[in-house]
Every structure is written in C-alpha cells, then in structure tokens.
N, C-alpha and C positions, 0 to 999 in steps of 0.2 A: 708537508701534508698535501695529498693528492683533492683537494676539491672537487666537488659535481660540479661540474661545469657547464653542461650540456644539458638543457632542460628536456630534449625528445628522449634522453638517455634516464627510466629509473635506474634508484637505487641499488635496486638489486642486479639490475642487467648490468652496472657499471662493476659491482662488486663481483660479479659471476666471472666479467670478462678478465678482469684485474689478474684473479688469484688465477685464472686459466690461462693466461699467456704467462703465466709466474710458472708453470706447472710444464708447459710446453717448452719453456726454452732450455728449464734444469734449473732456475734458480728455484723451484721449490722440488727439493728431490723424495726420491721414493721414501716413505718413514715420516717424509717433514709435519712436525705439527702445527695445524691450523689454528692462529687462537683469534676469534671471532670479535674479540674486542679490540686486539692490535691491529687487525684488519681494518677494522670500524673505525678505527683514531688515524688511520693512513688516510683511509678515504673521504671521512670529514661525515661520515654517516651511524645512523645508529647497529644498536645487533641487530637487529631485528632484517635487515635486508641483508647481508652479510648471510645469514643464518637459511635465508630463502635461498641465497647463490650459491652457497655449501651443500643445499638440498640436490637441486641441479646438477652439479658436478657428481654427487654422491650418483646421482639414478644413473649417470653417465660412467660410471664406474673409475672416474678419474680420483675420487674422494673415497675412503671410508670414514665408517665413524664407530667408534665404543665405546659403550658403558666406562666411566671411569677414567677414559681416554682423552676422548675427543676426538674433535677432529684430524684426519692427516692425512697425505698423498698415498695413494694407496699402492700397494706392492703387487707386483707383479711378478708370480710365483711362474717355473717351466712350465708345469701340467695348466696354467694359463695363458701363456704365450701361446701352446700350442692350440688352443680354446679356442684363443683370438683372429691365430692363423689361418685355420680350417677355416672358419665363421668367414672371414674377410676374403677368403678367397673363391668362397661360394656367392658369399653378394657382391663384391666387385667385379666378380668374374660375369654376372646375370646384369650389373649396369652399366658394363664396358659393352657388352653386347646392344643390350634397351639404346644406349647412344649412339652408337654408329653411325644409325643415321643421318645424325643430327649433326656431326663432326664434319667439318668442313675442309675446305683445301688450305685457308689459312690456319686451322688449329692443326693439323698435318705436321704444316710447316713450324708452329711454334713446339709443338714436342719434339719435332726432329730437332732442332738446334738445342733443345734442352738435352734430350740425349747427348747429342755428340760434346754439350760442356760437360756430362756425363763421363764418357768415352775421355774426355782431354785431361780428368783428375784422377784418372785411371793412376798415374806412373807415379805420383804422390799423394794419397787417397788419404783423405779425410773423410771417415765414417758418418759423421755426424751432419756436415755439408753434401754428401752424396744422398745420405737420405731426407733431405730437405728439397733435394732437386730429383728424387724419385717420387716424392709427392707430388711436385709440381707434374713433372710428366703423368703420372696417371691424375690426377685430377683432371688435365683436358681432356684424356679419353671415361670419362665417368660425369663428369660433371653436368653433361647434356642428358644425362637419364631423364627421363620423362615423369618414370615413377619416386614419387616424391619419398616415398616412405622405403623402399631398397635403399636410395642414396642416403636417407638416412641412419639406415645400419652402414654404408659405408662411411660415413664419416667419424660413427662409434667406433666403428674397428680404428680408423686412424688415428683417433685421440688416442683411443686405447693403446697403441704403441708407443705412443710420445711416453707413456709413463716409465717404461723400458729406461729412457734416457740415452743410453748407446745401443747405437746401432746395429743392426745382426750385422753389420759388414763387420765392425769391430773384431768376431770373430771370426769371421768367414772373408776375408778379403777377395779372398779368388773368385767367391760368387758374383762379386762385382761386376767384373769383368762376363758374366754369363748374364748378367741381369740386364747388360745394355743392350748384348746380341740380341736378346729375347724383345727389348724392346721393338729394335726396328722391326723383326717381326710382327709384333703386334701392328706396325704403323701398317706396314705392306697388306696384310689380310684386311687392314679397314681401306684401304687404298684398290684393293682389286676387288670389294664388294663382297667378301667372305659372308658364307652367311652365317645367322646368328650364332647356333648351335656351334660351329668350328671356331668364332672369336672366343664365345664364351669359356669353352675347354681350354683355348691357347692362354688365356687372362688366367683362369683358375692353374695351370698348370706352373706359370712364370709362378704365381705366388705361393704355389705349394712346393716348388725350384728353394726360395729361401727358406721354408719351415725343410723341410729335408736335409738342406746345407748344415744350417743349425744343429737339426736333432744330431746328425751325423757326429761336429762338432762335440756335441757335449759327450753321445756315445764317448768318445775317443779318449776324452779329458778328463770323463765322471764313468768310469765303466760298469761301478755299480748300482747308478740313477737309470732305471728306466725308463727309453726313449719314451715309450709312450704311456699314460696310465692304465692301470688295470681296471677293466668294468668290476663295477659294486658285486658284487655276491647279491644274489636273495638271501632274505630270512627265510 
C-alpha cells in the first residue's frame, strides 16, 4: 500500500498525481475503470480525496465519468484527436512564439541534442520513446511563455494526447523523419531573431504536419471515415 507520506503533499493532490502518471504512462488505458475505493485502499486514503482528484482529471479531459459507470480513462475518438490537434497547434504555436524571447543559447543547445537523439532513433524508431523526446524538445521552446493561462491550454492539449497511448508516429513513421527536419527549423528562426508572427506559423504548421500525416493515413486505411467532421446542420 502506497502511504501519504509527505505532509506538504494533500490527499487529494497525492491521489490526482497517482492515477495521472498511471494514465500517462499506459498502465491505466483508454476504457480503464476507475474504482475510487481500490484507489483509496492503494493510497491509504479515504474516497472522499480520491473523488476530488477524479474531478480534476475529469475537467482535464483525461477522466470521464457515467451515470451507472463510473469512473474511467477517457477515449479518444478521430473527430477528437483532430479537436485536440488544431486546438494545440494554435496555442503552442502563440507560446513558442510569447517565449522566444526568453529562450536562451543554453536551451538552444539542450533541444538541439534532443533533436539529434531524435534524428539517432530514426533507423530503429520506437513511436512511443520518440514521442516522449518530442515533448521534451518542444517543452523547452514553450515552457518560458510568459502567459500563464496559454501555457496552460498547452499542457491540456499535451495530456490530452497522452490518452491516445500510441503515438501518431506508430502510424505515420516517415513523418518522423519530417518532424526532426521541421525541428531544427524551428531552432534556426529562434536563433536568427524571427519574429513573432513567422515563429508562430512555423510551430503551428510543424503541428498541423502531424494531424495531416494522420488524417492522410486513416484516409487511406478507413476510406469510408471522413477525414474531417461535418459542421452540425441548423434546425
């Protein structure tokens, strides 16, 4: 049993983290059901905080919950990914620019060697590690946003793919390989002083590179799922 340990740490914050890094890594996958009590007897805690850190994850769209149900990892449908996509690549795309300035000659230097471990699993690609080290690299160029609440949609978008579980490379591998190119790019435009407006499109385009890879993909796979949804009708 996981005891509280950590007296700076509530209950709740302890239970939120718990089942969130359970959620992030795969061991609790798309569908998995939450049971609030088995939770509760892990962590040496009541429901009652448990139930507060379920809320949490729910607003975070990493959780749903149903009548009848309960709790469970929440599924991430296409016409969601694509949601996710667009969304993430408008606000990451506005606080890779908002940071720039702030990015420095040594965080330069730490994405560029992340890229190039990038570039090096190229010829044995592992989807699920390459997108773990595509985080890392854009978290340095995003992380110095200034505006508190953008960065905050960018890190809902990035949960929000974790629930995915694999990785777009999974089916798009060759994007891979276009995803690292696009990187250095990105480094080079923060490196010659680009200004906002032209980083910001370069970010938004790298990201809207993998939703297009994707859509293309499923086109090709699913011929009768259409790529993108159709706007609601009026009544």
């Amino acid at each position: 049993m996981a005891a509280v340990t950590a007296p700076s740490v509530s209950k709740s914050q302890l239970a939120y983290q718990w089942v969130k890094a359970r959620i992030s890594d795969g061991t609790f996958t798309p569908g998995y059901r939450l049971v609030l009590g088995a939770i509760g007897r892990e962590l040496g805690v009541s429901v009652a905080p448990v139930r507060e850190a379920i809320r949490r994850l729910e607003a975070e769209g990493l959780v749903t919950f149903e009548r009848n149900v309960g709790a469970q990892v929440a599924m991430l449908e296409e016409t969601e990914y694509l949601y996710t996509m667009q969304t993430l690549s408008v606000v990451e795309g506005v606080a890779t620019a908002l940071s720039a300035p702030f990015i420095t000659a040594a965080d330069i230097e730490r994405a560029r060697s992340v890229n190039q471990a990038m570039a090096a699993s190229l010829e044995d690609l592992n989807p699920h590690r390459f997108t773990e080290l595509n985080l890392d690299f854009h978290s340095i160029l995003f992380e110095n946003c200034p505006n508190p609440h953008i960065l905050d949609l960018v890190h809902r978008g990035w949960n929000r793919m974790k629930v995915l579980r694999d990785s777009t490379f999974s089916f798009v591998p060759g994007r891979a390989r276009d995803s690292v190119s696009e990187h250095e790019n990105l480094l080079q435009l923060i490196e010659s002083g680009s200004d906002a407006l032209t980083l910001e499109l370069a970010a938004r385009a790298h990201r809207t590179g993998t939703l297009d890879a994707f859509l293309t993909y499923q086109k090709s796979h699913h011929p009768h799922t259409p790529s993108e949804p159709s706007p609601r009708k009026r009544a």
